[in-house]
C-alpha positions as CSV (number, residue, x, y, z in Angstrom):
1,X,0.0,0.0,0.0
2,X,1.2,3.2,-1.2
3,X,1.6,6.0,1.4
4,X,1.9,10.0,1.2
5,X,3.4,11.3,3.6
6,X,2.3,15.4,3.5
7,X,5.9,17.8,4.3
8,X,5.8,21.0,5.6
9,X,9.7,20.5,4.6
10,X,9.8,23.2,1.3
11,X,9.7,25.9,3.4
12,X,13.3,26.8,3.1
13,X,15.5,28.3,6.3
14,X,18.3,27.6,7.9
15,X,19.2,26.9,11.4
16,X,19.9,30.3,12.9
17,X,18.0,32.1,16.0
18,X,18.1,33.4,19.2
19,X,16.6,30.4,20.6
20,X,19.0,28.0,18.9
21,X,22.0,26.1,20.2
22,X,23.9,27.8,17.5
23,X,24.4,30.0,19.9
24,X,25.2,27.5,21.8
25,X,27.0,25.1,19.7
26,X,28.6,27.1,17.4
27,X,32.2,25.7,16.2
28,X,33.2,28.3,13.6
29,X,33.7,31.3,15.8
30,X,37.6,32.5,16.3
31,X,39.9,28.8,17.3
32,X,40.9,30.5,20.6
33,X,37.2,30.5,21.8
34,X,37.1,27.2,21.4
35,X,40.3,26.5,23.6
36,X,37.8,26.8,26.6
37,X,36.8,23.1,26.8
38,X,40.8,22.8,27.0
39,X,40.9,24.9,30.2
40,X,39.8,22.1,33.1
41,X,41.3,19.5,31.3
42,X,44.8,20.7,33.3
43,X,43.3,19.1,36.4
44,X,41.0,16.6,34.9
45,X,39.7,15.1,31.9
46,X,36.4,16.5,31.9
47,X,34.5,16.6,28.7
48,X,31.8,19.3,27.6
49,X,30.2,20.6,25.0
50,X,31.1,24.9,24.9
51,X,29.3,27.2,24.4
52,X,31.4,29.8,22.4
53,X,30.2,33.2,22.0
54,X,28.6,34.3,18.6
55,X,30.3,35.6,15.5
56,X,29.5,38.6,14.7
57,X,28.3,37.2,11.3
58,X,25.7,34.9,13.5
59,X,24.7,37.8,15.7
60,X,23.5,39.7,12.6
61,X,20.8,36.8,11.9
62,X,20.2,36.3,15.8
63,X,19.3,39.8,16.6
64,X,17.1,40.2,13.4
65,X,15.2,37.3,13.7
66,X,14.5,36.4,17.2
67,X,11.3,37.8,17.0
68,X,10.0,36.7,13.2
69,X,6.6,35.7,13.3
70,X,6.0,31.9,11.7
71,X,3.2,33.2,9.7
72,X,3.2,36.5,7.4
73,X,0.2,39.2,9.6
74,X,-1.1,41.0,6.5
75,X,-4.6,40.4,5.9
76,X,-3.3,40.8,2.0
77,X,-2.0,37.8,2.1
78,X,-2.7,35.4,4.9
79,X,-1.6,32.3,2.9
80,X,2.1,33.4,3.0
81,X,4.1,31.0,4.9
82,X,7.6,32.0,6.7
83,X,10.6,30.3,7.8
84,X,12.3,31.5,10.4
85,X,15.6,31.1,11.0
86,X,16.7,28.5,13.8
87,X,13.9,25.9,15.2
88,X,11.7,26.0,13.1
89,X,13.9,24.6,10.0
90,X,16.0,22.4,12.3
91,X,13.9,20.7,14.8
92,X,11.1,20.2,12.9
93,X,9.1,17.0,13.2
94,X,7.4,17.1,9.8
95,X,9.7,16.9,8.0
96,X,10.7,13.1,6.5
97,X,13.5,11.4,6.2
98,X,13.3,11.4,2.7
99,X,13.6,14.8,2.2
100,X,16.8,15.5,4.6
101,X,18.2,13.0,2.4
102,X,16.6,14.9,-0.9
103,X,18.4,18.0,0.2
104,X,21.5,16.9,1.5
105,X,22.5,15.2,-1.7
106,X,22.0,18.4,-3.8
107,X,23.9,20.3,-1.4
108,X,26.8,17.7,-1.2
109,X,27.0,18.0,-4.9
110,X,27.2,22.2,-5.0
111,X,29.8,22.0,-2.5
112,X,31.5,19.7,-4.8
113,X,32.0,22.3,-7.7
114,X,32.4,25.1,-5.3
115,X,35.2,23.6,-3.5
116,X,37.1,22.7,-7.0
117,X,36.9,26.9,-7.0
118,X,37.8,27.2,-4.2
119,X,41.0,25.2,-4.1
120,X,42.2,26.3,-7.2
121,X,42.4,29.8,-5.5
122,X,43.6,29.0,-2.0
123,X,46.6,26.3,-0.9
124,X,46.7,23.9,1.8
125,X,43.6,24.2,4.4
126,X,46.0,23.6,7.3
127,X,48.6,25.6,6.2
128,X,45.7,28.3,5.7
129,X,45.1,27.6,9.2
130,X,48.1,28.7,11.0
131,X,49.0,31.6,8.6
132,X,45.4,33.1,9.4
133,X,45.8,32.3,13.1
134,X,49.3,33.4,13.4
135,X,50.3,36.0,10.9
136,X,49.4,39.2,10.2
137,X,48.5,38.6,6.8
138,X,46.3,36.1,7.6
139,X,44.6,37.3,10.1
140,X,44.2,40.7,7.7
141,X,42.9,38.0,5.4
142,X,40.0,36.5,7.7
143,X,38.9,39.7,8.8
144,X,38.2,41.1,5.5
145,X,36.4,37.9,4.8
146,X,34.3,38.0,7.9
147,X,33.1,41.7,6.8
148,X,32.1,40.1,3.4
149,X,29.9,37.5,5.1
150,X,28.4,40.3,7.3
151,X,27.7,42.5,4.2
152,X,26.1,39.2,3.0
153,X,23.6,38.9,5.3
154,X,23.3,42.4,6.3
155,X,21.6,42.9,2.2
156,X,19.5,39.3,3.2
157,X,17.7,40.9,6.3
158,X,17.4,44.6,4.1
159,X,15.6,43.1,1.4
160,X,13.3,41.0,3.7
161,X,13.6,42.6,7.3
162,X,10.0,40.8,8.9
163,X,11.4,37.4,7.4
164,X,11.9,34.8,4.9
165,X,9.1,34.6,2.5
166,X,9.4,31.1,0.7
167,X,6.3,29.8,-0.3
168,X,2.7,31.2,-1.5
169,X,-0.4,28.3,-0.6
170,X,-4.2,29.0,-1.9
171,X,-3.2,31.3,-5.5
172,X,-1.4,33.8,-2.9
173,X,1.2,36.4,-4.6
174,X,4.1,38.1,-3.3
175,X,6.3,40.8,-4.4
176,X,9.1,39.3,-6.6
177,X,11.4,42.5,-5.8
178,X,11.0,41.2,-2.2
179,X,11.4,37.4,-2.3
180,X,14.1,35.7,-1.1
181,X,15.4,33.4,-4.0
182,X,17.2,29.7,-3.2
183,X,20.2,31.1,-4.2
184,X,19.7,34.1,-2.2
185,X,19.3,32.2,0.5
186,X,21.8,29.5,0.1
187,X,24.2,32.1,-0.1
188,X,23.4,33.7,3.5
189,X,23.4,30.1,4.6
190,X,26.6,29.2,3.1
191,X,28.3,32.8,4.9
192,X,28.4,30.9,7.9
193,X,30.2,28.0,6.8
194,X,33.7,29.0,6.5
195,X,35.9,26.4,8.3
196,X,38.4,24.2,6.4
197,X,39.5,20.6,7.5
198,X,42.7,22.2,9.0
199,X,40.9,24.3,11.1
200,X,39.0,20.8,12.4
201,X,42.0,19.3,13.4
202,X,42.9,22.0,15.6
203,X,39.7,22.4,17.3
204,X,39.4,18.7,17.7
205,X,42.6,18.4,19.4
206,X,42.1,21.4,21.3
207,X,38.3,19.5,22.3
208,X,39.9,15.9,23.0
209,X,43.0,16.4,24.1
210,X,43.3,16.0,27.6
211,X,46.7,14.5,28.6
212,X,46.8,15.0,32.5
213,X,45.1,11.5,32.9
214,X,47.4,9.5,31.2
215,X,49.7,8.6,33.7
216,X,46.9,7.6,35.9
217,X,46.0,4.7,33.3
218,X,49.3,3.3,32.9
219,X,49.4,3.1,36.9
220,X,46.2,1.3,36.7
221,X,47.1,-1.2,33.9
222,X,50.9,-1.5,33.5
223,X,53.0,0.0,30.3
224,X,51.5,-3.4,27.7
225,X,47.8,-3.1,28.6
226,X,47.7,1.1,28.6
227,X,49.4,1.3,25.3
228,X,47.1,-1.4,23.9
229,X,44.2,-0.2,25.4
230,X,44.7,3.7,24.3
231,X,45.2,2.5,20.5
232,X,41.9,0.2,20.6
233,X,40.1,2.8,22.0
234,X,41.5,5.4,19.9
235,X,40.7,3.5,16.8
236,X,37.2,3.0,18.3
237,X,37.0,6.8,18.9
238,X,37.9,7.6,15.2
239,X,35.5,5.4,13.5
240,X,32.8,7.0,15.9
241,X,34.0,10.0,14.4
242,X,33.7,8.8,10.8
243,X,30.2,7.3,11.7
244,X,29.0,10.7,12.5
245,X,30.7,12.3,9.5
246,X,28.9,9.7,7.3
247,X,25.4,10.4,9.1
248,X,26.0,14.4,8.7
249,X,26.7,14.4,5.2
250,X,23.5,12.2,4.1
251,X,21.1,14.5,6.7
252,X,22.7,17.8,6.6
253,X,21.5,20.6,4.1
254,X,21.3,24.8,3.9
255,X,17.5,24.2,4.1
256,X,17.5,22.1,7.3
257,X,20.9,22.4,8.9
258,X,22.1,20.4,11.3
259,X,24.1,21.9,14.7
260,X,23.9,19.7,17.7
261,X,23.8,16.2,18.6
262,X,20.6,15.9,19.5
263,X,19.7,17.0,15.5
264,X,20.7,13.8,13.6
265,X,18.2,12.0,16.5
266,X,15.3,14.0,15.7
267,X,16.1,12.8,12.0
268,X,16.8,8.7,12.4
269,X,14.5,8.4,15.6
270,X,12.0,11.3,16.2
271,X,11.5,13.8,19.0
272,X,11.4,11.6,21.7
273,X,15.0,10.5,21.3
274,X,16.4,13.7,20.8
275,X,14.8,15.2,24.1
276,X,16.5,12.0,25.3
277,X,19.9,12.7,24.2
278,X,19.5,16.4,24.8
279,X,18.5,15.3,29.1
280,X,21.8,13.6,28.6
281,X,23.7,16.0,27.4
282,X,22.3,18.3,29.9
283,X,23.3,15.7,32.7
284,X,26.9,15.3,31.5
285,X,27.5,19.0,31.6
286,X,26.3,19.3,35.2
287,X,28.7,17.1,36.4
288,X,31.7,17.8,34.7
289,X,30.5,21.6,36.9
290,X,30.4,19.6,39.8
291,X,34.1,18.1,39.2
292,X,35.1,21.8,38.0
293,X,34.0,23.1,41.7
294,X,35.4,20.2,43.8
295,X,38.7,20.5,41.3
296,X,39.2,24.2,41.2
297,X,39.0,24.5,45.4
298,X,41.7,21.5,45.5
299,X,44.2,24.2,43.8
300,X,43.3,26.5,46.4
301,X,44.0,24.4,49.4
302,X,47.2,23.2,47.4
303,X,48.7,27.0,47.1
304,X,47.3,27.3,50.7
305,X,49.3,24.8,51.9
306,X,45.8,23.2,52.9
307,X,45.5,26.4,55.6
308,X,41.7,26.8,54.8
309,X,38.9,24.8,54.8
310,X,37.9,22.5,52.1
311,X,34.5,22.5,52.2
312,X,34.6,26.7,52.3
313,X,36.6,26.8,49.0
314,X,33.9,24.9,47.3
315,X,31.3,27.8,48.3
316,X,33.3,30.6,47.4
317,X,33.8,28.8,44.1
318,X,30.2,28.2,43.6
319,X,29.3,31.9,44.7
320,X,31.8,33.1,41.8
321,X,29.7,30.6,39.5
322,X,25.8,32.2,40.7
323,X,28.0,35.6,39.5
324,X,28.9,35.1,36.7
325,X,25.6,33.8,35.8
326,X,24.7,36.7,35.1
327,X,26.4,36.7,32.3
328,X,23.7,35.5,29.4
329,X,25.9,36.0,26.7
330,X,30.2,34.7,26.2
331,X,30.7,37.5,23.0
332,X,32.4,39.8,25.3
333,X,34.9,37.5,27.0
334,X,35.6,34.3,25.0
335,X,38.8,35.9,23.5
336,X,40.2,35.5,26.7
337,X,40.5,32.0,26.6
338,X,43.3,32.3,23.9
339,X,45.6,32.0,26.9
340,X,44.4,28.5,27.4
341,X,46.7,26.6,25.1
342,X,50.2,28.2,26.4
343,X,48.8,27.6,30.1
344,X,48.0,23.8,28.9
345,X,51.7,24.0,27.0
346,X,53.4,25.2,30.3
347,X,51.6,22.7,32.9
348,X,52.9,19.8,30.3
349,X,56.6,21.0,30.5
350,X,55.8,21.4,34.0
351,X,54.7,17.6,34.6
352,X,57.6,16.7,32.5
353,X,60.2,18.7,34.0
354,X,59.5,17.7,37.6
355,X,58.7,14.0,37.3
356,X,62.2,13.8,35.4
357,X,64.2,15.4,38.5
358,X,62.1,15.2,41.6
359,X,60.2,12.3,43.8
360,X,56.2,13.0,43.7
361,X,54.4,14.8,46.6
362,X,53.2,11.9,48.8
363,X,50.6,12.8,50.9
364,X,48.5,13.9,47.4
365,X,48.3,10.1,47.2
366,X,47.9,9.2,50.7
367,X,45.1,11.3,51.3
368,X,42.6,10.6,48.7
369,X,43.4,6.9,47.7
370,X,43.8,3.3,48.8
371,X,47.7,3.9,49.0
372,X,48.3,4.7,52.4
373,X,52.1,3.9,52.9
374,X,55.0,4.8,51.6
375,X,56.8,2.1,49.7
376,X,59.9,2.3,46.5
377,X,58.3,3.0,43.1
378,X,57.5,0.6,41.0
379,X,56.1,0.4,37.5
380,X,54.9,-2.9,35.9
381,X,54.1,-4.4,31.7
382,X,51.0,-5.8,33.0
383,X,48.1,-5.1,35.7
384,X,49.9,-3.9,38.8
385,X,49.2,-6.2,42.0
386,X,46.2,-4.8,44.1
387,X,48.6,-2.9,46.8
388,X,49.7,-0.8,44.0
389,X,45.9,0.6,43.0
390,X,45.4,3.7,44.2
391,X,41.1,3.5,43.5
392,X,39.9,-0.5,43.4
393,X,41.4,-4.0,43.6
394,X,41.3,-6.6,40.9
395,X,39.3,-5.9,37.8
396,X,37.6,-2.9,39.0
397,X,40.9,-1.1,38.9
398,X,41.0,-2.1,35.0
399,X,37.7,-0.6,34.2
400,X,38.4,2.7,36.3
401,X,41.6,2.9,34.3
402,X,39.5,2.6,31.0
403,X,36.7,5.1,32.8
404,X,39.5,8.1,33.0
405,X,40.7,6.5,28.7
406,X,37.1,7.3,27.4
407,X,37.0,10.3,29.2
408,X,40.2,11.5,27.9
409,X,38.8,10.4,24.1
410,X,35.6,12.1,25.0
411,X,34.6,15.0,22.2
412,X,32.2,13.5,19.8
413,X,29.4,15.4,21.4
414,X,31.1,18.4,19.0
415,X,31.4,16.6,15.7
416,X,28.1,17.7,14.7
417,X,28.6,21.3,15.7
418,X,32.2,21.8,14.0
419,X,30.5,19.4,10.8
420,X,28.0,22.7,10.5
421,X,30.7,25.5,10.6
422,X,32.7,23.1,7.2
423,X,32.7,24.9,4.1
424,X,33.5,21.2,2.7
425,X,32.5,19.1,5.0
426,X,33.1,16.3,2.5
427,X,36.9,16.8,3.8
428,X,36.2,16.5,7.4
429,X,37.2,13.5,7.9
430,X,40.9,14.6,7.2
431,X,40.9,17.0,9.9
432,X,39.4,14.1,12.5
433,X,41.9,11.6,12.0
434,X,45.1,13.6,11.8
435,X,43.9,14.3,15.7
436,X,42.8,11.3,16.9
437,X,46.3,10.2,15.7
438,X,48.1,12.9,17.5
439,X,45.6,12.9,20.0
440,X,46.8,9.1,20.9
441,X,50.4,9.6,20.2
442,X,50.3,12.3,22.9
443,X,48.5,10.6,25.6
444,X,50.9,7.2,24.8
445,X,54.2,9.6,25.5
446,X,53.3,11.9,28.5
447,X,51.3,8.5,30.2
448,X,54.4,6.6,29.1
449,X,56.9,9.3,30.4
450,X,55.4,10.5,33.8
451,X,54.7,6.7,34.9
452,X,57.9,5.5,34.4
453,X,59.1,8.6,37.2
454,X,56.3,8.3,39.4
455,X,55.0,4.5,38.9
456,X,52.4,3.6,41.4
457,X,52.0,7.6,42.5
458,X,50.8,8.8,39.4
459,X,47.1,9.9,40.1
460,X,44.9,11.8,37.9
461,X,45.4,14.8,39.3
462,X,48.5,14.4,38.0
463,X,50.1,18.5,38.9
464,X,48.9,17.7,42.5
465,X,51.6,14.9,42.5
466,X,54.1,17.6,41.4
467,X,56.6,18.3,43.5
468,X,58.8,20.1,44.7
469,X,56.3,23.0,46.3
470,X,57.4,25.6,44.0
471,X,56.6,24.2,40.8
472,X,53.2,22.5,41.7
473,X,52.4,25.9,42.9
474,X,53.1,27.1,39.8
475,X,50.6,24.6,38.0
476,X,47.8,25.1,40.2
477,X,48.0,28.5,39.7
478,X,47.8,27.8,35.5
479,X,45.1,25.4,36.6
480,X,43.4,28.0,38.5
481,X,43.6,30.9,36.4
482,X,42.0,28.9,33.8
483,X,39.5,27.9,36.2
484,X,38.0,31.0,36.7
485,X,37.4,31.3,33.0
486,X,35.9,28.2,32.7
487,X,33.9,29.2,36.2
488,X,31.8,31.1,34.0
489,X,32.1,29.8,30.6
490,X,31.3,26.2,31.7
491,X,28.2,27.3,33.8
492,X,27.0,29.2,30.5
493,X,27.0,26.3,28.4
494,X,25.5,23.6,30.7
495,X,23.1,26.3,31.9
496,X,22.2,27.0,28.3
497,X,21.4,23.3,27.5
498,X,19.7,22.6,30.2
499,X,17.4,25.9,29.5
500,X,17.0,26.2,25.9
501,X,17.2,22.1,24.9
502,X,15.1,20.8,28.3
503,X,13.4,23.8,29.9
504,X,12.6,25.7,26.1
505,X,12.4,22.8,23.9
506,X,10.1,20.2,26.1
507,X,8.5,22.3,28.9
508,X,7.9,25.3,26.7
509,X,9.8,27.6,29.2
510,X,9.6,31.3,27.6
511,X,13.1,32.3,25.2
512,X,15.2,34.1,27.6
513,X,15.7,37.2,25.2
514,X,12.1,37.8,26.7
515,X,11.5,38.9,30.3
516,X,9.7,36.5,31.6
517,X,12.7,34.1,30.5
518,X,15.4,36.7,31.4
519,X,14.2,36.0,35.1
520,X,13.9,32.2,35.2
521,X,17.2,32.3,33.9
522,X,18.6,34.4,37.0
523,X,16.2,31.8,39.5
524,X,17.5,28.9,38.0
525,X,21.2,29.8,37.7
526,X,21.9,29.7,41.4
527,X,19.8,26.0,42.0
528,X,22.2,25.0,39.0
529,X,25.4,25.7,41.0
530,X,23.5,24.5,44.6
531,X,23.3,21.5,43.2
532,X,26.7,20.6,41.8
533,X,28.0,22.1,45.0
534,X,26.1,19.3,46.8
535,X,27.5,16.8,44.3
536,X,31.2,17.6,44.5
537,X,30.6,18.3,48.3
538,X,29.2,14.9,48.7
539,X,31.8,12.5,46.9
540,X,35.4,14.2,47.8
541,X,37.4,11.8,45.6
542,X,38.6,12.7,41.7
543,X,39.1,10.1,40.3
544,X,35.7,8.5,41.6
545,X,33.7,11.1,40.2
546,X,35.6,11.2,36.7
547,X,35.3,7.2,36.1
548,X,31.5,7.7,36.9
549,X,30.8,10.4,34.8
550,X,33.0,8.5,32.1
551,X,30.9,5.7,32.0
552,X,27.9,6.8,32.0
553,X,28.1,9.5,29.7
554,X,31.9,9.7,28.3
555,X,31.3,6.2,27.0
556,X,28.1,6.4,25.2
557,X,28.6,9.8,23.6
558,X,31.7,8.8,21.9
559,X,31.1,5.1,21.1
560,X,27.5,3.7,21.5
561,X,25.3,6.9,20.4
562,X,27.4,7.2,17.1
563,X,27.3,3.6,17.1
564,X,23.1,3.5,17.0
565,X,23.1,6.9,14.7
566,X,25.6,5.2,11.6
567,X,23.0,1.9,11.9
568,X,19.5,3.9,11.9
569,X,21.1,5.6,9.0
570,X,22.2,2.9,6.8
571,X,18.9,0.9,7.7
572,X,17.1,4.0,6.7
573,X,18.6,4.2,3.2
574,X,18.3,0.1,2.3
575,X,14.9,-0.2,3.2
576,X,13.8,2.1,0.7
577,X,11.7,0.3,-2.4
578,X,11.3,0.9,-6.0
579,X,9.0,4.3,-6.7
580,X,9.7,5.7,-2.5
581,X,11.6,9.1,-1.8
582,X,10.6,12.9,-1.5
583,X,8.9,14.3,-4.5
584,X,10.2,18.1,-4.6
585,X,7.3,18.9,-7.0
586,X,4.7,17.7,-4.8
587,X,6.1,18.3,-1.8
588,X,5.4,14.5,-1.2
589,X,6.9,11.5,0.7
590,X,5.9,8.2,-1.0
591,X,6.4,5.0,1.4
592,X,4.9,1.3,0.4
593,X,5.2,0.4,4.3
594,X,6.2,1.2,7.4
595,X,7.4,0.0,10.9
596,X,9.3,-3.0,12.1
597,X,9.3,-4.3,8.4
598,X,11.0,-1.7,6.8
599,X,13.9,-2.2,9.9
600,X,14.4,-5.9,9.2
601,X,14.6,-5.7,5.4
602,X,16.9,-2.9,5.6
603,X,19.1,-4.2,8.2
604,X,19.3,-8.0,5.8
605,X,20.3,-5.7,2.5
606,X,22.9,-4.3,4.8
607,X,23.5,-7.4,6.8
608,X,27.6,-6.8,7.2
609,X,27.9,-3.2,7.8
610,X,24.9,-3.1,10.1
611,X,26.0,-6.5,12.4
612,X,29.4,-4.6,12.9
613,X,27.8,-1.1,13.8
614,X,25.7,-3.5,16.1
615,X,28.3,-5.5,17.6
616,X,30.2,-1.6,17.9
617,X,27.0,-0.1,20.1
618,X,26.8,-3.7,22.5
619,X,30.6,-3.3,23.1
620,X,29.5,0.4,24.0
621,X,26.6,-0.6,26.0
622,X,29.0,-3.4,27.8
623,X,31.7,-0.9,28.6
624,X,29.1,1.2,30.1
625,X,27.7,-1.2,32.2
626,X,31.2,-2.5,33.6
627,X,32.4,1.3,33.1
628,X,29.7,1.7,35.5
629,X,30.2,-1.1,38.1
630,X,33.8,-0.3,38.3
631,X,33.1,3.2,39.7
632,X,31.0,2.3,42.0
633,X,33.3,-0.2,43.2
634,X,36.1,1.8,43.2
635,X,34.0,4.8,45.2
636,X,32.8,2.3,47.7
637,X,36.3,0.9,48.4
638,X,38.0,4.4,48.8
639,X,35.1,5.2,51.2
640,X,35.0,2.4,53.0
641,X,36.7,0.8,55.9
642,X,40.7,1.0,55.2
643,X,40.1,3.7,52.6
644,X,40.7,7.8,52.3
645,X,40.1,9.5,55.6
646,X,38.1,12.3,53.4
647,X,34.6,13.3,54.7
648,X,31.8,14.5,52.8
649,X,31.7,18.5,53.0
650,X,34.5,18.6,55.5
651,X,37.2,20.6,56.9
652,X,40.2,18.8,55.6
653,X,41.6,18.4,51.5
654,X,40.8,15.9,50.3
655,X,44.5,15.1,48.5
């Protein structure tokens, strides 16, 4: 039985509004913005998704149409239908399959012949990269640029300033001196994609890398089982990568953009999965605050020669969070985070330096772990006996050591976002795995290097482990400086998600460019930072907290939800029959059936690829589970009888 499927999906737009996670997920903005996600990762490796501020290119559409009606008001011509830029193009529900696919193919093929242009007038993409962000010339270059793309869509919003008119139902007419042609259109939409696959490796690397952990896995697992372990789940990482590249390409299109996770979801699954993956997301920012609170006062105590009390630090630190909560918008302070990669550069020499020439600081070890005396270092080429775990015995420790590996992979949650900034995202893939590679090299050296000083003392906080005094003050003062710029920049993104893709999206909280949302914002900023306060207060121990928050989020955001978005999407394109697909004339879906029929044929024409992506999100879903386990374990074992002496929300540091 033939179906038709009515689309509201010709209404053209793009993905751009006030109300949009462009704003908050936004990759294409200057690379030292998106340094911030690099700035905690000195004392742990967290994983978020930033927010960076808007590009002035970006505020141009945000400001003009945050308040666009959906539907033209003149009584002249009440059939004229509008698009607005941001939700309304990206997140909407009517729109099939078929036709994502439709669009995205046509616009795969333009970029095709506009990036033969393009190449034959510019040179390498990478070696663009670091002239623009490190020479005169180039960065004389980009700015020029930028003002074209502003100019761009300044003339869009002049020739159409109360919105996109794309469509005309019931033998309406509209000015053709005022409508916005596809071209027109495409053009505005294509202004914001500007980055090359050498800009992608950079701000992948910068996203990922987070090397302070490493030494901590090699303690856990011996030199043999780490190095194996970081190159399986580095490979497992990249092809998660190339998974989501794959899926972006065959969804994505200047009609219905794509620009966060949750968007390929809504796509492959429907709305209900991407409110799931959007709570998620949500959840996985808020404690990677928590660990930023509990981690930031640990640097205070450390400079403080532990002089103040714990548990006081943590307030103080959450206070400065409800301040700078305030702050709604990161345009007017995300170039300060430029500083990020030479503080990251300097704590790395740092470790180096002082692992090579000194004996690590004990009582960091002592204090929060099950090591509680003082015995000759030791390294080992396979799992360490259990008196040499610092956070569980047997094969708990194993898992807790992969916990703090996926966490230190972590950064898929982005692919999407940087995908949307490509001008060719065809070459993305480039770009990913040039920095997995690195990324992996990296962690391999500095985990291989530090351990083989520090053996059985190398914790996860690894610059608390620093000694002697005057050069692990000097890293926690890095780590701390940093901190306060991820103080508020972290809180803006996770408040952000949890506002605009929980509150906004499923409980039809108000936008908070209106009033009434301006002031739920202000309310619900300070329960935001009571409640990771209570969190980090609540469980004093690092490296218990970061194998938790690994496993339950870490993991599945870089292996199984890729995993489940590659195998919807191949399913998706083999089930379709002779005569099916998105008719542009009609505006038509045509399906022969529907349901758990069209899942099982397309999953037998597709038997191989889609058993492998299945085995791929199981393995996921197993790590998870053990992932899971393990931390629990490990959590209970440091807080139980012959563990740390650290209290919940006491008095002394818990180092």
């Amino acid at each position: 039985m033939t179906r038709q499927l009515p689309s509201r999906g010709h209404l053209l737009g793009a993905s751009w509004s006030s109300d949009n996670p462009a704003f908050l997920h936004s990759a294409r903005l200057p690379f030292c913005v998106s340094l911030i996600h690099s700035l905690h990762r000195l004392s742990v490796m967290e994983h978020i998704a930033p927010v960076t501020h808007p590009a002035p290119e970006l505020d141009v559409v945000t400001e003009q149409q945050m308040r666009k009606p959906s539907v033209s008001p003149s009584s002249e011509k009440p059939q004229v239908m509008e698009r607005t830029w941001g939700f309304a193009a990206r997140t909407d529900s009517t729109v099939t399959y078929e036709e994502y696919v439709y669009w995205a193919k046509i616009e795969r093929e333009m970029e095709v012949e506009e990036n033969k242009v393009f190449q034959a007038e510019h040179g390498s993409p990478l070696r663009d990269s670091i002239k623009n962000a490190f020479s005169k010339s180039g960065r004389k270059k980009a700015k020029a640029e930028k003002e074209t793309r502003l100019q761009t869509l300044a003339q869009l919003n002049e020739k159409q300033p109360a919105g996109v008119v794309t469509d005309v139902d019931n033998g309406g007419s509209i000015d053709s001196a005022l409508r916005v042609t596809d071209a027109e259109w495409r053009t505005a939409a294509r202004a914001l994609r500007t980055a090359s696959w050498g800009q992608m490796f950079f701000l992948i690397t910068t996203d990922i890398l987070g090397w302070s952990g490493a030494p901590f896995v090699f303690a856990s697992v011996g030199y043999g089982t780490g190095v194996a372990l970081y190159l399986i789940f580095g490979i497992f990482a990249a092809w998660g990568g190339w998974v989501i590249w794959k899926t972006f390409l065959d969804l994505d299109s200047s009609r219905y953009p794509m620009q966060s996770f949750g968007d390929p979801f809504l796509r492959l699954f429907g709305v209900q999965m991407r409110h799931f993956i959007n709570v998620a997301q949500s959840l996985q920012q808020f404690f990677t605050v928590a660990i930023l609170i509990f981690s930031k006062a640990l640097n205070i105590e450390q400079i403080a020669h532990s002089s103040v009390c714990f548990v006081a630090m943590m307030v103080v630190i959450m206070v400065v969070g409800m301040l700078g909560g305030f702050i709604r918008s990161l345009r007017k302070i995300g170039w300060i985070s430029n500083a990020a990669v030479w503080m990251n550069i300097v704590n790395f020499i740092i470790c180096m330096v002082a692992a090579s020439h000194f004996a690590p600081y004990y009582p960091a070890i002592t204090k929060s772990t099950l090591i509680q005396t003082i015995e000759p270092i030791k390294v080992f080429a396979g799992i360490p006996p259990d008196q040499y775990q610092q956070q569980s015995p047997g094969f708990a420790a194993t898992f807790n050591a992969v916990n703090t590996m996926v966490y230190a992979y972590a950064g898929a949650l982005l692919f999407v976002a940087f995908l949307s900034e490509m001008r060719h995202p065809l070459d993305f893939w480039k770009g990913m795995f040039l920095a997995q590679a690195f990324i992996c090299i990296v962690y391999m050296f500095f985990g291989v290097f530090v351990y083989s000083f520090y053996g059985q003392y190398s914790a996860n906080n690894i610059v608390n482990v620093v000694n002697p005094y005057g050069l692990q003050t000097a890293g926690n003062v890095l780590r701390l400086l940093s901190g306060w710029i991820a103080i508020i920049m972290y809180f803006n993104i996770g408040m952000k998600t949890v506002y605009l893709e929980v509150f906004q999206a499923i409980f039809k909280f108000p936008s908070i460019v209106e009033k009434k949302g301006k002031i739920l914002w202000y309310l619900l900023g300070p329960c935001y930072w009571i409640l990771a306060f209570i969190v980090a207060g609540a469980v004093p121990n690092l490296n218990g907290i970061v194998s938790f928050v690994g496993a339950v989020f870490m993991m599945n955001f870089t292996y199984t939800f890729p995993g489940m978005m590659y195998l919807s999407s191949i399913i998706h394109k083999a089930a379709e029959l002779p005569g099916e697909g998105f008719n542009p004339a009609t505006r038509e879906t045509i399906r022969h059936d529907d349901g758990i029929k069209r899942w099982i044929r397309g999953y037998k024409k597709t038997w191989f690829r889609s058993t492998i992506a299945l085995i791929y999100i199981l393995l996921g879903l197993a790590c998870c589970g053990m992932g899971t386990w393990a931390a629990i374990e490990g959590l209970i074992a440091v807080f139980g009888p012959g563990g740390t002496v650290a209290v919940s929300f006491g008095c002394p540091v818990p180092v």
